[in-house]
Structure formats: structure tokens, C-alpha cells
C-alpha positions as CSV (number, residue, x, y, z in Angstrom):
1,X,148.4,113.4,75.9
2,X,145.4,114.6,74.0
3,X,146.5,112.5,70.7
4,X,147.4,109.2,72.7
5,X,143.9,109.5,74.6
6,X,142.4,109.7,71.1
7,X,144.2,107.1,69.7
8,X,143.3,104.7,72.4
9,X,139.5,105.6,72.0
10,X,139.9,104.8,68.7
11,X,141.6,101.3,69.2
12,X,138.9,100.5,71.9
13,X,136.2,101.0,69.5
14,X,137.9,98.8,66.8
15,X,137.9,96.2,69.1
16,X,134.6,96.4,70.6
17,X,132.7,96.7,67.5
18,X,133.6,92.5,66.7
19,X,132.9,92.0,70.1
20,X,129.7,93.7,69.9
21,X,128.6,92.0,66.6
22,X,129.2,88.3,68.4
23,X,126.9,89.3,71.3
24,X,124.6,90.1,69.3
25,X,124.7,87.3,67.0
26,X,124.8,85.0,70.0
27,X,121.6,86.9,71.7
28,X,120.0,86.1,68.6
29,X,120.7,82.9,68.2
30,X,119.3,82.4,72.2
31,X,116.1,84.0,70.7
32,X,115.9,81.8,68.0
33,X,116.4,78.4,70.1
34,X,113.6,80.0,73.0
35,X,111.3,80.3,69.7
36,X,112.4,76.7,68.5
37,X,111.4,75.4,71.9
38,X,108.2,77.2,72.5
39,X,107.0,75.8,69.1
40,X,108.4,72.6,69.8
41,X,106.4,72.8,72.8
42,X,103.0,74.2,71.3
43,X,103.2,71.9,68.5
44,X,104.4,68.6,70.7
45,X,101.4,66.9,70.2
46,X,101.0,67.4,66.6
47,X,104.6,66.8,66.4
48,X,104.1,63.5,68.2
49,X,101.1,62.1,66.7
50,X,101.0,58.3,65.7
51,X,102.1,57.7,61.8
52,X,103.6,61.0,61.6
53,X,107.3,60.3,61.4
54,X,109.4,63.6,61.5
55,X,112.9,64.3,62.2
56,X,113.7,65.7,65.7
């Protein structure tokens, strides 16, 4: 009993560790688009500015 309890531990931390490593990656890629948008926002005007043509 004691073996197959360890064994199990051990399969549910192989699979949680991927699972863990694409939360985090998505978390951080919903922290980088919040930055993206708060400088998109801070900079609008700049961005915006007659004869200044950049890329959305």
C-alpha cells in the first residue's frame, strides 16, 4: 500500500510540474499584455501624433 501511495505521488508530480510551467508561462504572458496596454495607453498620444506613422 505504502509503495503504490508513493508511486502515485510521484506520477502526480510528473504531471503537474508541465502543468505548472504552462500557468505560469500563460500568467506571464497576461502580465506582459497588461504592461503592453498600460504603455499603449500612457504613450497614446505620442503614439498617435500627426506624421508619426508606426505600426499598431
Amino acid at each position: 500500500m505504502k509503495q503504490m501511495t508513493a508511486r502515485l505521488k510521484e506520477e502526480i508530480a510528473a504531471q503537474a510540474r508541465p502543468i505548472r510551467e504552462v500557468v505560469q508561462r500563460s500568467e506571464y504572458n497576461l502580465y506582459l499584455e497588461g504592461m503592453r496596454r498600460e504603455l499603449d495607453r500612457s504613450h497614446y498620444g505620442r503614439l498617435q501624433s500627426p506624421g508619426l506613422d508606426l505600426p499598431r
